[in-house]
PAKEMI-497106 format. One record per residue: residue in three letters; z, x, y of N, C-alpha, C in turn. Coordinates in pm, whole numbers, plus 50000, padded with zeros to 5 digits. Atoms other than C-alpha are relative to their C-alpha. Example, Ala and Ser with C-alpha at 12.3 -4.5 7.8 and 13.67 -1.06 7.14 Angstrom:
2
Ala500005008949881507805123049550500005009050120/Ser499944991849881507145136749894500734992350109/
***
This chain:
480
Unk501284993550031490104694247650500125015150025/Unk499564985850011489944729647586499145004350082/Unk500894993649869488374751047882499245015649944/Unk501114993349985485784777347821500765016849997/Unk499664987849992487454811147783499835011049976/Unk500784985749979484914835547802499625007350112/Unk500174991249891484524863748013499454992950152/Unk501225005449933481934848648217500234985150100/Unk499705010249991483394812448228501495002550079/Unk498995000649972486734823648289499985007750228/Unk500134989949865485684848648658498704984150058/Unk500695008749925482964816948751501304987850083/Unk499155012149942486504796148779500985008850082/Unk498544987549989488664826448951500294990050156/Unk499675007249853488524804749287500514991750012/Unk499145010450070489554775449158501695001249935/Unk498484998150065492334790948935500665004750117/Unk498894989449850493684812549286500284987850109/Unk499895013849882493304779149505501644999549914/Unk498465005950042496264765049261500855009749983/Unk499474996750052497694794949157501055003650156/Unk499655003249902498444804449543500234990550094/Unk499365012849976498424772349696498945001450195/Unk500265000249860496284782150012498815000250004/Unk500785002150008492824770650103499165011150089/Unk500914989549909490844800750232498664994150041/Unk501405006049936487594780250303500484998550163/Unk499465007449901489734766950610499845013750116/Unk499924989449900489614803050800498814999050025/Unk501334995650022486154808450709499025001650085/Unk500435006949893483584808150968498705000449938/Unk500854997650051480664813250761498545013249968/Unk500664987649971479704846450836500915011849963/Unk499134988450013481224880650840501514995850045/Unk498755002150010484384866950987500444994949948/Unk499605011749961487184849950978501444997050017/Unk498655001949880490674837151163500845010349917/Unk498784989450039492884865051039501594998650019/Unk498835002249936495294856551249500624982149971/Unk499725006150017495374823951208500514996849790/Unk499494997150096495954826350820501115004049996/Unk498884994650032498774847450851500794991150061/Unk498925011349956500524822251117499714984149868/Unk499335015150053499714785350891500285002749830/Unk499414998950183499964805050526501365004150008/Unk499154988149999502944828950659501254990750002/Unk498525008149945506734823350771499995012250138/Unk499504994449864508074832351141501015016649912/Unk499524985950001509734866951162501604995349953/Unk498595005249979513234850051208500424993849830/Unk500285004750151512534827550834500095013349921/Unk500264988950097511554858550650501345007949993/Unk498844995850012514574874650777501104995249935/Unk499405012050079516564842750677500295005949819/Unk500485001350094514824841750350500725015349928/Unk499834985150015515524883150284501524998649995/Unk498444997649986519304882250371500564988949890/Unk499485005450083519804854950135500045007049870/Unk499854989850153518994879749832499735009750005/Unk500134987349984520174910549976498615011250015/Unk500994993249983516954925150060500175004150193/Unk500054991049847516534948750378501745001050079/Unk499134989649955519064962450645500235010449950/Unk500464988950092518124996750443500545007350141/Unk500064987349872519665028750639499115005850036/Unk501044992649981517515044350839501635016450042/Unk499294986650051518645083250777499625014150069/Unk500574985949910518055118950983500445007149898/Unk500024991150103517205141450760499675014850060/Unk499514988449922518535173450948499435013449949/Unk500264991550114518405199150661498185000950023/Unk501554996149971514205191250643499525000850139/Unk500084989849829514235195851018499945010950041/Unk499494991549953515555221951075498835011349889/Unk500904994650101513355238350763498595000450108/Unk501245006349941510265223150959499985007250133/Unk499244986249874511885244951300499555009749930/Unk499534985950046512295272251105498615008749998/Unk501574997950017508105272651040499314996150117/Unk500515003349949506965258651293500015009650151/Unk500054991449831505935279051692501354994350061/Unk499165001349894508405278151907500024986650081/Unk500275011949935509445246852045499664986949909/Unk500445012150144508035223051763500775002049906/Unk499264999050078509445211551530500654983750015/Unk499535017850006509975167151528500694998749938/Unk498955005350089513005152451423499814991449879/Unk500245008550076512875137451106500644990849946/Unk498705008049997514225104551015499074991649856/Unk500595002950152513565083950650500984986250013/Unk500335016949988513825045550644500324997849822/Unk498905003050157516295042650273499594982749927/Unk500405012850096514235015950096500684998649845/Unk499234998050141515725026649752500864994050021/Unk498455006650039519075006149823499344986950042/Unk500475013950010516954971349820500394998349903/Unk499405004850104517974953949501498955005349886/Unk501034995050055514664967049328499715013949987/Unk500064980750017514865005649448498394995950125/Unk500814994749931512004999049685499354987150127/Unk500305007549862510324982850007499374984749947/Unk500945016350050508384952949787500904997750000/Unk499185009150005511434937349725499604991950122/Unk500595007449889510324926850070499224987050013/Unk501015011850000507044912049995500734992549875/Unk499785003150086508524900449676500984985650032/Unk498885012149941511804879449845498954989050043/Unk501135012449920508744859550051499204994549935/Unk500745008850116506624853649750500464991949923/Unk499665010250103509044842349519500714989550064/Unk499325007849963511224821249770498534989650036/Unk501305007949975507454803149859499854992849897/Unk500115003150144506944799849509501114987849932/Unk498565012650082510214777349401500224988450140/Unk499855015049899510344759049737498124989649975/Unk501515014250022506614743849639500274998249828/Unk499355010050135507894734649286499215008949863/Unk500824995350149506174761649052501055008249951/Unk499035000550065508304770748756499985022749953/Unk500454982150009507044810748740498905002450120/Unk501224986649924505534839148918499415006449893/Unk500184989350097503144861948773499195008950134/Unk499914991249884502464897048954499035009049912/Unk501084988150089499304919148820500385013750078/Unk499624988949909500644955848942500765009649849/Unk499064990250050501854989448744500485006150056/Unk498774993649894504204997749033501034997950020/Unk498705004349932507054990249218500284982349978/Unk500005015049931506054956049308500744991049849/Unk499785013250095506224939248940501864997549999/Unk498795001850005510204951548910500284989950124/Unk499435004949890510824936549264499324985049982/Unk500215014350033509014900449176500724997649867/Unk499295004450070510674900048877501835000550015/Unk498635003149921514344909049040500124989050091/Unk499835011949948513934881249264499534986549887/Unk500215008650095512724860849001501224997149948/Unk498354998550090515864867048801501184988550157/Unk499245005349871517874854449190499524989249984/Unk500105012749961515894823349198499844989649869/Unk500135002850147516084815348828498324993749962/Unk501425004950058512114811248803499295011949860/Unk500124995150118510264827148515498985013150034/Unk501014987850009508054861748510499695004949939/Unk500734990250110505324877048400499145010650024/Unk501004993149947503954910048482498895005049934/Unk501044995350058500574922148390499545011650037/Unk500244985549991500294959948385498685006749940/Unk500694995050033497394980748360500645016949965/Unk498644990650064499225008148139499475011649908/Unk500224985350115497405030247899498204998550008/Unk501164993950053493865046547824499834994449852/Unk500555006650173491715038147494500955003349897/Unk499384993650076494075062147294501364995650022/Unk498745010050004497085040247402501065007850083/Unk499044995249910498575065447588500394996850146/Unk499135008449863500995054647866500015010050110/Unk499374991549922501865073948203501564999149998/Unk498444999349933505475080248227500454996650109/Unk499385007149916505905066348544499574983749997/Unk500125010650017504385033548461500614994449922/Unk499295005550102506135030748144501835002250048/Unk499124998549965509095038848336500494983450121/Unk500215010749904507995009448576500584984449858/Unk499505012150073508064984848272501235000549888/Unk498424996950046511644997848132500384986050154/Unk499725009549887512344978848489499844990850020/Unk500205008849958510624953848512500274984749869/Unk498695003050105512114941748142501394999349990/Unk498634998649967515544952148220500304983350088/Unk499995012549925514974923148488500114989449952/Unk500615017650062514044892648271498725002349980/Unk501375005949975510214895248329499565003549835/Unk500534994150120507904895548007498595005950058/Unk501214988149925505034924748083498945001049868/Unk500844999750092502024921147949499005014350049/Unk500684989249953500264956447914498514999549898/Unk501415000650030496604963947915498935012449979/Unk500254989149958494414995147903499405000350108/Unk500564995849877492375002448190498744995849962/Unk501905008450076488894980148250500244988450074/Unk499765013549931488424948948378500314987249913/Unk499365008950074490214931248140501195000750047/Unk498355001049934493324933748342499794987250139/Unk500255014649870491774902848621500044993349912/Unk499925009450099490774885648321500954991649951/Unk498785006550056493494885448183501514989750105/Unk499235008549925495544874748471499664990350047/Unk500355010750007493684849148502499814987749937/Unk499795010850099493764832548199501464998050000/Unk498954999749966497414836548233500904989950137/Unk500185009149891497474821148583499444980549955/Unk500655011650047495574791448413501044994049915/Unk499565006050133497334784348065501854997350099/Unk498715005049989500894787448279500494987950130/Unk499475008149914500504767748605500905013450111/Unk499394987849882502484803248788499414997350092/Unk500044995549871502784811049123499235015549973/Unk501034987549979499954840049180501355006350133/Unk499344991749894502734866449314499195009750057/Unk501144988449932499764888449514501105010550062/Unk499704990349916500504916749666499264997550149/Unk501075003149883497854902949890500044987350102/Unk500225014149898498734869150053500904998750101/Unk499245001949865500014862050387501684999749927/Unk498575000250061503634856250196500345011249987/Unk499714990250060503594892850064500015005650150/Unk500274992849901502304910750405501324998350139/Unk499375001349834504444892150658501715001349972/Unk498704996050083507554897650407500325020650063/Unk500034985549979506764939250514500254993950130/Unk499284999149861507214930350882501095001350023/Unk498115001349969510804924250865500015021750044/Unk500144982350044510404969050757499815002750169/Unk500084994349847508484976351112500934996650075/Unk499695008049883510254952351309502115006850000/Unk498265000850021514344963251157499825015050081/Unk500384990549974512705000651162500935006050142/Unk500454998449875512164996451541501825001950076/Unk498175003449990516004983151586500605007350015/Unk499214991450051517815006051429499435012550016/Unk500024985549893515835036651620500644996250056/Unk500034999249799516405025851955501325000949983/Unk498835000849997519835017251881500695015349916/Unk499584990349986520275053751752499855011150087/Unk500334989649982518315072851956499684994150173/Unk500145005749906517815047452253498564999450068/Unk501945002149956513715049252223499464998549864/Unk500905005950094511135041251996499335016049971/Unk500244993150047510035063251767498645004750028/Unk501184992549972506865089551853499194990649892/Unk500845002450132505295083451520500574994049866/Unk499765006950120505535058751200499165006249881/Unk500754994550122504435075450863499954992049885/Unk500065009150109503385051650595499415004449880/Unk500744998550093502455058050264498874990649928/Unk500995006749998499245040350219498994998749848/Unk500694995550111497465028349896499374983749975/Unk500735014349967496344987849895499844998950124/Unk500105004649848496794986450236501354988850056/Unk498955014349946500204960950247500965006550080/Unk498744989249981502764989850322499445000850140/Unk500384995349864500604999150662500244988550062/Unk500435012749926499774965350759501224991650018/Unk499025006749978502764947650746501405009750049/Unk499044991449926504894979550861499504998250145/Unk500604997149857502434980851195500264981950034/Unk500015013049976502224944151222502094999150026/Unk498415000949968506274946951243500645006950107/Unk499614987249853506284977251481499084990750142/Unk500735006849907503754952551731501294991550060/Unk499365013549942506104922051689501425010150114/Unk498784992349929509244947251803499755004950152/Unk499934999449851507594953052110499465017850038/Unk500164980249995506764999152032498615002150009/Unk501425000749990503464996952205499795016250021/Unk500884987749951503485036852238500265009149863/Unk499804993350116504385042351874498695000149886/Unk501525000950067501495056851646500484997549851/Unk499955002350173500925044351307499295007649940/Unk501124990450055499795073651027499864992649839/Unk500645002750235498315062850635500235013249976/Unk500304987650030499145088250436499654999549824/Unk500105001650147498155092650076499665015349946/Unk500014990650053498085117949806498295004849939/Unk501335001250023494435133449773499964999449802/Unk500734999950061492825124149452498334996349967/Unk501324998849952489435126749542499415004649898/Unk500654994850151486845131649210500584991749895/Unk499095012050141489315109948984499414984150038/Unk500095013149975488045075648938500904989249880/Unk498965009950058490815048948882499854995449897/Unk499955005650068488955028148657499455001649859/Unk500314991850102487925054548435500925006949881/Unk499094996750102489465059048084500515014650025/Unk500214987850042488835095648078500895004150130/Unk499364996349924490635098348405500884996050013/Unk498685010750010493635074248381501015011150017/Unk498794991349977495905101548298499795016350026/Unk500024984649964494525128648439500475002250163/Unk499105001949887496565118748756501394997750015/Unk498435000149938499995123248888501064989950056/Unk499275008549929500565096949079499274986549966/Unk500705013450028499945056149008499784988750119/Unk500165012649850500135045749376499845012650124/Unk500314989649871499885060449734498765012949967/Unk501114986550008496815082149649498634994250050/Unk501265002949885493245083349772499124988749916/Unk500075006350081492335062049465500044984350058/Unk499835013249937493315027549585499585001550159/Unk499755000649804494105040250010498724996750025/Unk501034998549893490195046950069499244985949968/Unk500515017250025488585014149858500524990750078/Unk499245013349926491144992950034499904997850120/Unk500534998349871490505007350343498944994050023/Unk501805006249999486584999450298500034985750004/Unk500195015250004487024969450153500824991549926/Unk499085006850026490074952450152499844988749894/Unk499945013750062488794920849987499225002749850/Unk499874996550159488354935249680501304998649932/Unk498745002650015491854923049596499824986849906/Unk499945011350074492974893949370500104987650070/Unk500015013049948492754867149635498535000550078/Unk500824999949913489644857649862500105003950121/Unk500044986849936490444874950140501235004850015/Unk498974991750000492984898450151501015001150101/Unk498815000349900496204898850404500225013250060/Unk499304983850002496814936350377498225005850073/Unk500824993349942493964950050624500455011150114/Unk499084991249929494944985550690499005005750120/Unk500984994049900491954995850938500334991750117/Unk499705011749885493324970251177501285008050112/Unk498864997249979496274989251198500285018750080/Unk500004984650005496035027851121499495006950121/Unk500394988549867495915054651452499485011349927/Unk500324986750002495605083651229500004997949808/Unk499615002950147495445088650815499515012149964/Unk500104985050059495815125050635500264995049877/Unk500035000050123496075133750318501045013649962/Unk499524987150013498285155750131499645002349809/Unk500364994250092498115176249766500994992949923/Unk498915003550132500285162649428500945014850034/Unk499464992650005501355197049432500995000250085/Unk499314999949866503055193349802501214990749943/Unk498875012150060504485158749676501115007449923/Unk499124997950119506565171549421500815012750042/Unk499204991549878507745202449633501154994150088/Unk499365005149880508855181249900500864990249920/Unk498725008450105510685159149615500835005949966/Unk499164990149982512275188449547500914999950069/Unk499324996249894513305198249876501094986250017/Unk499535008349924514425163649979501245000249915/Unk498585004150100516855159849648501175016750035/Unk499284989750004518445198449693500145003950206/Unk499484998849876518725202650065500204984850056/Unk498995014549939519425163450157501174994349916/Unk499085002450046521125155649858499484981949955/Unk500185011850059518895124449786498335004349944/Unk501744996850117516575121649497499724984149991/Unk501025015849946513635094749561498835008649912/Unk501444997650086510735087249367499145004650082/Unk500984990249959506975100849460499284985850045/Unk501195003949912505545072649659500834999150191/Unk499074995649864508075076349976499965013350038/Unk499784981749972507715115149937498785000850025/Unk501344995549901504095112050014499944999150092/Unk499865000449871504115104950336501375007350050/Unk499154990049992507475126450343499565012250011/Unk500834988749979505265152850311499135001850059/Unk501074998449895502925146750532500814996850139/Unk499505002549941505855138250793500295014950054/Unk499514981249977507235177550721498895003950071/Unk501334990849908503855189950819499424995050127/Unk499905007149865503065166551106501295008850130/Unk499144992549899506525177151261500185010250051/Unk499814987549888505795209751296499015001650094/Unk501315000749848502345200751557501074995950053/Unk499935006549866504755184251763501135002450032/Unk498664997949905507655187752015501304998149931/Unk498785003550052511435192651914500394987450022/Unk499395010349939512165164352155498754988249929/Unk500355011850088509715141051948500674999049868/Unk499175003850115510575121451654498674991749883/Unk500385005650116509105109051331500754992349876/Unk499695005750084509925081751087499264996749866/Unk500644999450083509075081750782500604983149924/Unk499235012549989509355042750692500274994749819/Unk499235004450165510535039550304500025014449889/Unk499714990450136511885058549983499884985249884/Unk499995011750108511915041549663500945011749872/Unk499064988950092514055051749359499035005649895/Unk500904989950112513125074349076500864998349879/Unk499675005750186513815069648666499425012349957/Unk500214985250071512985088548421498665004649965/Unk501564996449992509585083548419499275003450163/Unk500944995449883508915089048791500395012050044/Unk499504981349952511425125348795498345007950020/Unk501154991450076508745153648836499785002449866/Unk500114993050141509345169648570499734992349855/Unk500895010250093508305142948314498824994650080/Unk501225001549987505035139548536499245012149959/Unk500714986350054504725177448511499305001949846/Unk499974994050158505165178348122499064989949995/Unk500995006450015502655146948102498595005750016/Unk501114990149952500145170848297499445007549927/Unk500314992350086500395196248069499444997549874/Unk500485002550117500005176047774498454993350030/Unk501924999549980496475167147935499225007350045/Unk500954990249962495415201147996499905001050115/Unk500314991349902496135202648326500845012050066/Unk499384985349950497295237348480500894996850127/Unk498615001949886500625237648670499955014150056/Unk499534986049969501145269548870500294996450180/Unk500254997949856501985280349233499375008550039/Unk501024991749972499535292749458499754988850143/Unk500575009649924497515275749763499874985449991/Unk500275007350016497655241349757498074993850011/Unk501745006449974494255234349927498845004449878/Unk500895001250086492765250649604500264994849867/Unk499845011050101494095218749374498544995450025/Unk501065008950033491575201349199500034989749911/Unk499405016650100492495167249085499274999649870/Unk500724998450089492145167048743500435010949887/Unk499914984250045492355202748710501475005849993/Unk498374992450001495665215448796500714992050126/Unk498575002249823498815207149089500135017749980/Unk499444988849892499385236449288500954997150078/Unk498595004049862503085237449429499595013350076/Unk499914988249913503185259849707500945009149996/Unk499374993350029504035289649706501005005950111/Unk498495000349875506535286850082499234989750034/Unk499595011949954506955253750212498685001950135/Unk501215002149883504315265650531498534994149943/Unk501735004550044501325261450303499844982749980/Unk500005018549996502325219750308499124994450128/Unk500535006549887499815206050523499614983449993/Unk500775017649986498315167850622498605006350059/Unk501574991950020494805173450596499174982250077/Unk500465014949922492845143750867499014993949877/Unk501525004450024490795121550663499724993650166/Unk500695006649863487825106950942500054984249969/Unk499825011350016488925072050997498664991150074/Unk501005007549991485675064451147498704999449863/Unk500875000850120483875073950856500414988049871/Unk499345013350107486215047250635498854986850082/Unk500515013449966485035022950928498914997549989/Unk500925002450032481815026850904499574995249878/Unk500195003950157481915023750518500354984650011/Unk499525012150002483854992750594499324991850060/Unk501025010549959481054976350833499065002049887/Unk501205002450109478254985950554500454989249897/Unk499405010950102480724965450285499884987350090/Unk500305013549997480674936850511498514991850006/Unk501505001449986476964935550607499274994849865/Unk500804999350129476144937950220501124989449920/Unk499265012950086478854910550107499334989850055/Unk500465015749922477044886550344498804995749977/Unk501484999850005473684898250278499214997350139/Unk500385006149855473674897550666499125009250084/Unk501314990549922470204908450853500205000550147/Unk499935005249844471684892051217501664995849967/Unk498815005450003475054885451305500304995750156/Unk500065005549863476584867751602501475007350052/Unk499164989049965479104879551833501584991749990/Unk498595003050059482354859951681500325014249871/Unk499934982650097481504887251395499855009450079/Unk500074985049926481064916051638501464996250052/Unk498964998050010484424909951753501155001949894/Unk499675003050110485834902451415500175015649958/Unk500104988850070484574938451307500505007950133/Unk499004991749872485964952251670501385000049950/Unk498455005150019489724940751545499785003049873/Unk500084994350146488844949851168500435012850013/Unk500254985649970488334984751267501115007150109/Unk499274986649915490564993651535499365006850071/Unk501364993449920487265002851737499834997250114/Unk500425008549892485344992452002498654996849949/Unk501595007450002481924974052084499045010249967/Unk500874986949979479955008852146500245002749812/Unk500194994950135481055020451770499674992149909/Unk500065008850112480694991151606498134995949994/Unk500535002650031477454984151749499175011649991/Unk500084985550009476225018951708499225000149831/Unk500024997550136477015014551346499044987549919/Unk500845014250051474924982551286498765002650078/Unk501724996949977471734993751486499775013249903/Unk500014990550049471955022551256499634992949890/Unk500335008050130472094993150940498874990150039/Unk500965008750004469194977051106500094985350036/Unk499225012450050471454946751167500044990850204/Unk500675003349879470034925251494501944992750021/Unk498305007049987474064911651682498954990050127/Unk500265012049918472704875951876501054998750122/Unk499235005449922473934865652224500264986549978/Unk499595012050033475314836452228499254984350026/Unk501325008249985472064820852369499224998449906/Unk501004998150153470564828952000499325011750016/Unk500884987750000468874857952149500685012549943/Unk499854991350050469244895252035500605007150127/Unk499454994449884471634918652206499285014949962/
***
């Protein structure tokens, strides 16, 4: 019997199709309120630390050099007061079998995927991730299909996306591209349906606890160079999987005095799911675009609730300029001598400027690179720029205006990390839960729930809910 495949019909069954397509019953966490077991999800959906590792070494994924990158040190000295000036060190994800850190989540999705008996993955993403589910795909001889959100009304592509599905073809996978709209769930959903696939998320306990291995090797391979744990972890932040399963890896290792930073590239004024803006941006990942939604509200993702919760995690989260990015891509390829794509160089650039607030004798890691093609070089993002009217020049960074122009700097000092307020995310992020629940009273399993969401305490959290009007019950039923 033929099933109903209209808009409407097809998003009333999306719970149903994600039950089979992932294989994991999210009612079971649930508690019927704002929370629910977090933790427990990730232990009975996940694999042990030791498995994943297993799982990873069987198809060459991870043991990635971690690298001191002397040359931008010493640059970062050179600017920085007296005395400052943090060592910098870069975490060589580019030599995974994929060119980048998903191979990670990717090894854990697809080895999940063929040990429960489904004959394909499919992976909705115009990034990194689809090549790296479809390279393991290719290893475990299952079938792939990625679904890219790829061009504007006028059909035009970005060059680094279309550079993404040169890759993720080269692999085996067949890529189905879409323009920009919400016909890109749709569609993976009917897709998910008609094939019976494994739903490769970026989002499910499989994908997230696949990034731990990252914190946890990270941690290793400091100590054992430097014989301590690294000051500060720099993540480039943009769903939220990269933080969360890097910090969640730096916990298990034991680096309780190491800070975790988000960093992303500001595009602030650009909205993602806007034709007219599609390609009037630089970058297709790590920017403020995905980082701050995901932040808010993680479970806006393609599963029911999401794995990758970066507010759980994050100590600190800046921002830096396109213009900086592509500088510091520069720098890294002509004074290190390695050329990496532009979602490892964001937070590379916000690592340079970090290191010079802080002590020679501290250290900073910057925890992945990924490789670069011919669509993610600058200089075919530049010339893309231009051909949409926007203005390239050097000058001040801080007066880019997404959209408008990249500003490279005009000396390497004007590179800054600019704080976003991570209480202002959290707060956004208690209003999103309050208004998904439609909740006037909550009890205090949810007031802790949103304590450990946030990375907060009691005082801010409940601060921020007598402010929404929002009564928190003792456990007697009464009002606190």
């Amino acid at each position: 019997m033929m099933r109903d495949k209209s808009y409407a019909a097809v998003m009333g069954r999306k719970n149903e199709i994600m039950k089979k397509a992932v294989g994991i019953d999210y009612s079971v966490f649930e508690s019927g309120g704002i929370s629910f077991d977090y933790e427990r999800m990730m232990a009975d959906a996940g694999y042990t630390l030791e498995e994943i590792q297993r799982i990873q070494a069987e198809v060459h994924v991870g043991n990635t050099p971690l690298i001191e990158l002397k040359n931008l040190t010493a640059l970062a000295r050179k600017l920085a007061p007296e005395g400052k000036g943090a060592r910098i060190f870069i975490k060589d994800e580019a030599c995974n079998p994929s060119g980048s850190f998903k191979a990670r989540r990717a090894a854990t999705a697809v080895y999940h995927a063929k040990k429960n008996g489904y004959k394909g993955v499919i992976a909705a993403t115009s990034g990194n991730y689809g090549a790296a589910v479809a390279s393991q795909a290719a290893m475990q001889g299952l079938k792939c299909i990625v679904v890219q959100e790829c061009y504007d009304s006028k059909m035009t592509g970005q060059p680094e996306i279309l550079e993404k599905q040169r890759a993720c073809e080269a692999l085996g996978a067949e890529v189905v591209q879409l323009s920009v709209g919400p016909e890109l769930f749709y569609t993976f959903l009917c897709l998910l349906e008609e094939t019976g696939y494994f739903n490769a998320s970026l989002y499910t306990p499989f994908g997230i606890s696949g990034v731990e291995t990252l914190g946890y090797e990270l941690i290793a391979q400091f100590r054992e160079k430097t014989g301590k744990d690294p000051d500060k972890v720099i993540v480039t932040h943009a769903g939220g999987g990269n933080v969360t399963g890097t910090a969640r890896g730096i916990i298990k290792a034991n680096a309780k005095n190491t800070e975790v930073i988000g960093a992303s590239v500001d595009l602030s004024g650009l909205h993602m799911a806007s034709d007219t803006d599609f390609n009037r941006k630089s970058f297709t990942t790590g920017h403020t675009g995905f980082g701050i939604p995901f932040a808010t509200w993680p479970d806006r993702a393609d599963v029911p609730r999401n794995a990758a919760r970066p507010l759980r995690y994050m100590d600190r989260y800046v921002l830096v300029k396109q213009g900086e990015v592509f500088y510091i891509t520069e720098s890294l390829a002509v004074l290190e001598g390695l050329e990496r794509g532009p979602a490892g160089n964001t937070s590379l650039t916000a690592a340079f400027a970090l290191a010079q607030e802080m002590d020679e004798t501290e250290t900073i890691v910057v925890q992945e690179t990924e490789y670069t093609g011919a669509g993610k070089h600058p200089l075919p993002q530049l010339s893309f720029a231009r051909a949409n009217n926007i203005e390239i020049k050097f000058g001040d960074p801080d007066e880019e205006i997404p959209g408008k122009n990249i500003i490279l700097p005009r000396h390497p000092s004007m590179i800054k990390a600019r704080d976003f307020d991570l209480n202002k995310a959290r707060t956004s992020y208690i209003k999103n839960c309050v208004n998904a629940c439609n909740a006037t009273k909550i009890n205090q399993e949810d007031l802790r729930f949103l304590i450990e969401d946030t990375k907060s305490n009691e005082d801010f959290v409940s601060q921020v809910l007598k402010e929404l009007n929002i009564e928190v019950l003792r456990k007697t039923g009464g009002k606190t």
